[in-house]
C-alpha positions in Angstrom: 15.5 98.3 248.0 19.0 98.8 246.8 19.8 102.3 247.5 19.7 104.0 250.8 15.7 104.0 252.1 14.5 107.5 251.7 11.6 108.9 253.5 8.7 109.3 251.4 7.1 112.4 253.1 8.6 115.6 251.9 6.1 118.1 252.3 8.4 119.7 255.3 11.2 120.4 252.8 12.8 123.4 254.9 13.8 121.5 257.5 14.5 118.1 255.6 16.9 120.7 253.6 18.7 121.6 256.4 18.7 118.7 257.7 20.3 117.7 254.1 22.6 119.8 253.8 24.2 119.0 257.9 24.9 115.3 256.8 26.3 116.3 253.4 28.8 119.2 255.0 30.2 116.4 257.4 30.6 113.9 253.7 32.7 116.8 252.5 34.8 117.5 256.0 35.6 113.6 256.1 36.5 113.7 252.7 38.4 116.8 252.1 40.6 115.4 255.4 42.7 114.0 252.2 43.3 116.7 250.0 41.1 119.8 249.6 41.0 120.1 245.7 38.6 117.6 244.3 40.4 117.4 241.1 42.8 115.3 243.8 40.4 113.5 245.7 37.7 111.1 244.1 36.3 110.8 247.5 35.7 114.8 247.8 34.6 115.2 244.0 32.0 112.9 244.9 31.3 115.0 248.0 30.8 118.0 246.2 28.8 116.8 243.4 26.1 115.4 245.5 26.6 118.9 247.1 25.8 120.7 244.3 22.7 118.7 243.4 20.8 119.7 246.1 21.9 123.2 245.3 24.2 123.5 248.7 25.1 127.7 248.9 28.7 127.8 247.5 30.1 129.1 251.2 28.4 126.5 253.2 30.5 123.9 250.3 34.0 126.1 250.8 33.5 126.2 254.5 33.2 122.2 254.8 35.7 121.7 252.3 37.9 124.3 254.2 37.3 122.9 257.7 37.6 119.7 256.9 41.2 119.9 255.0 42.1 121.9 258.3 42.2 125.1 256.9 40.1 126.9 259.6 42.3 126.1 262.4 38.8 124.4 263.7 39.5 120.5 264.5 36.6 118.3 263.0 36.6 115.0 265.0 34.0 112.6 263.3 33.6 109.0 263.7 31.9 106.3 261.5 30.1 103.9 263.4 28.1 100.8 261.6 24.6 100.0 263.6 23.1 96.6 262.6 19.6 95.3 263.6 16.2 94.6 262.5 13.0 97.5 262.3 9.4 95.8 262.9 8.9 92.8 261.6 12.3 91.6 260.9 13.2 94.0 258.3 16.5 93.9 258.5 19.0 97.3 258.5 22.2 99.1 257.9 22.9 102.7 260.1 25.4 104.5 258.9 26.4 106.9 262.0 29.1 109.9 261.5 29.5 111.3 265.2 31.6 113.8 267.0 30.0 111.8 270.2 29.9 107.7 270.1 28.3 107.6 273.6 25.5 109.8 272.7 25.2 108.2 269.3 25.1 104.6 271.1 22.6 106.0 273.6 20.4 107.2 270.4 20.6 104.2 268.6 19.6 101.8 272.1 16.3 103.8 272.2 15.5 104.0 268.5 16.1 100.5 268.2 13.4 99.6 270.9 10.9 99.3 268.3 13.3 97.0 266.7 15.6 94.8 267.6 19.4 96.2 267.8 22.2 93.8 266.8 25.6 92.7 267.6 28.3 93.6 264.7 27.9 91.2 261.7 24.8 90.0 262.8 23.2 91.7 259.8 26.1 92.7 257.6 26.5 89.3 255.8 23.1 89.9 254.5 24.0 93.0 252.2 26.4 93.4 250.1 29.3 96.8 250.8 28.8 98.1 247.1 28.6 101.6 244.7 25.6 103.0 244.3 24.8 105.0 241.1 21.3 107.2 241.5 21.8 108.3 237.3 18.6 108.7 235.1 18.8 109.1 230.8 20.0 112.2 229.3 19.4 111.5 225.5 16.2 109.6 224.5 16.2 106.0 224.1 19.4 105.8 226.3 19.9 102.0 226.7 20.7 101.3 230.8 22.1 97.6 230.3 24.3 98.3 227.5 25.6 101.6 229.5 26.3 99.5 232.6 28.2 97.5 230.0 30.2 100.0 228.4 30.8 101.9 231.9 32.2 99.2 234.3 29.0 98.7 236.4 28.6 94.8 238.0 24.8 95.6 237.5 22.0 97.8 237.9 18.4 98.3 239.4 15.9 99.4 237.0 14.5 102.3 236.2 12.0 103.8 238.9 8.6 105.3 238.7 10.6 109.2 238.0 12.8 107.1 235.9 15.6 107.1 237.7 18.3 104.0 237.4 20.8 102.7 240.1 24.2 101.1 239.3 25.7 98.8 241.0 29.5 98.6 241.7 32.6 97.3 242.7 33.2 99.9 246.1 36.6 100.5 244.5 35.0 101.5 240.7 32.6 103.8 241.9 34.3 107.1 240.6 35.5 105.5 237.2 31.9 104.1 236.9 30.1 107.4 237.4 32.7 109.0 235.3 31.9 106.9 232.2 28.2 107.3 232.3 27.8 110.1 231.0 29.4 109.4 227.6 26.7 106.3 227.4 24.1 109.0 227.6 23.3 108.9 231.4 23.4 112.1 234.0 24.6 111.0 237.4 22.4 112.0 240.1 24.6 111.0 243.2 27.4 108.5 243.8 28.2 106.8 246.9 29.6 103.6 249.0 26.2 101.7 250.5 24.9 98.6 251.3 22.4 96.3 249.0 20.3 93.9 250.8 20.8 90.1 249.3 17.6 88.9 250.7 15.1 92.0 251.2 11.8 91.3 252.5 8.8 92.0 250.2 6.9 95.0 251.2 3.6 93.5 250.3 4.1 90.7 252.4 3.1 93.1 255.4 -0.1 94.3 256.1 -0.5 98.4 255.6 -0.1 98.7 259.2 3.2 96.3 259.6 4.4 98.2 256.6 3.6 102.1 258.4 5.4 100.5 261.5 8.2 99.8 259.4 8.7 103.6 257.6 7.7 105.2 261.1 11.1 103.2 262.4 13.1 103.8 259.3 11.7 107.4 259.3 13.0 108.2 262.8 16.2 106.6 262.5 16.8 109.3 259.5 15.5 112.2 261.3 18.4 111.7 264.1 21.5 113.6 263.6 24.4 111.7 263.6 22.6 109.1 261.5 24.3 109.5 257.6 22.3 106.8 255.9 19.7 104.1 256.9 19.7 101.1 254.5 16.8 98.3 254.7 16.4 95.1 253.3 12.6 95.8 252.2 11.7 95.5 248.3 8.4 97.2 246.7 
């Protein structure tokens, strides 16, 4: 799969917004905990760009930005926690958790992993790779994706999706240069971010319909908890 796994069914798109924008505000407080003026702060800039993709209201953007540089007098207490372990039918997965509470996040993550199998640290990890991940898609016609991952820095690149959509690949510390220099080889940038790429994904279509539904219905609720930032899967197709 490459990129983070993203649920397919978004027909409730209210909530998933909201849901949306919660994980992207605590992106920005983390991030703006080094320097509120993006122009500073590669880490924020990227923030705030994915930010203002999904068309975040400006004050709920400031107020992160604000709260997170401290500006608020409000302390923001976060923690990144890394969940390994396997959905249904050995699939394995990433869960990126950003918590204000590790023992209700580890309480969470023990009951959504009973459909699973949760792991001990590293006892998925070495099977993805810690990379940049470059969600960009063609902004002039004909724009060639090889030759721009060439020209930009990128190690490699996923191809093109069915809505046309390409994901570098990258060095984690060439992710801002990378998604800088894109757009001068004719590609807009879509979102940027630090993820995980499975080496050795399983093949969706070697599981049945049903293996494969048991598999998004994991994946799905995983996603739908709070604290959880990104889920990442080793499944391909």
């Amino acid at each position: 799969m490459g990129a983070q796994w993203k649920a397919k069914h978004k027909d409730i798109a209210a909530n998933a917004k909201g849901k949306l924008f919660g994980k992207l505000a605590k992106d920005i407080m983390i991030a703006a905990r080094n320097g509120a003026d993006p122009k500073d702060n590669a880490k924020l800039r990227m923030a705030v760009e994915a930010a203002r993709k999904v068309s975040m209201p400006k004050d709920t953007l400031d107020r992160a930005i604000k709260k997170g540089a401290g500006l608020t007098g409000e302390t923001v207490h976060f923690e990144q926690v890394i969940y390994e372990g396997f959905a249904p039918h050995r699939v394995p997965v990433m869960v990126e958790v950003l918590t204000d509470n590790t023992n209700r996040a580890a309480s969470d993550m023990r009951v959504l992993f009973r459909k699973g199998q949760q792991g001990t640290p590293g006892s998925v990890s070495w099977d993805f790779d810690h990379v940049g991940l470059i969600e960009a898609e063609p902004a002039t016609p004909g724009a060639d994706a090889d030759m721009a991952a060439i020209e930009a820095g990128a190690q490699d690149l996923l191809p093109a999706d069915e809505d046309g959509v390409t994901v570098f690949l990258t060095d984690p510390t060439d992710l801002d240069l990378v998604s800088r220099a894109l757009p001068a080889q004719g590609f807009t940038v879509l979102s940027a971010k630090l993820g995980y790429r499975p080496k050795n994904p399983v093949a969706a279509s070697s599981l049945s319909a049903e293996q494969l539904e048991e598999v998004e219905s994991f994946l799905a609720a995983m996603d739908d908890n709070d604290d959880v930032q990104h889920v990442y899967a080793g499944l391909a197709g």
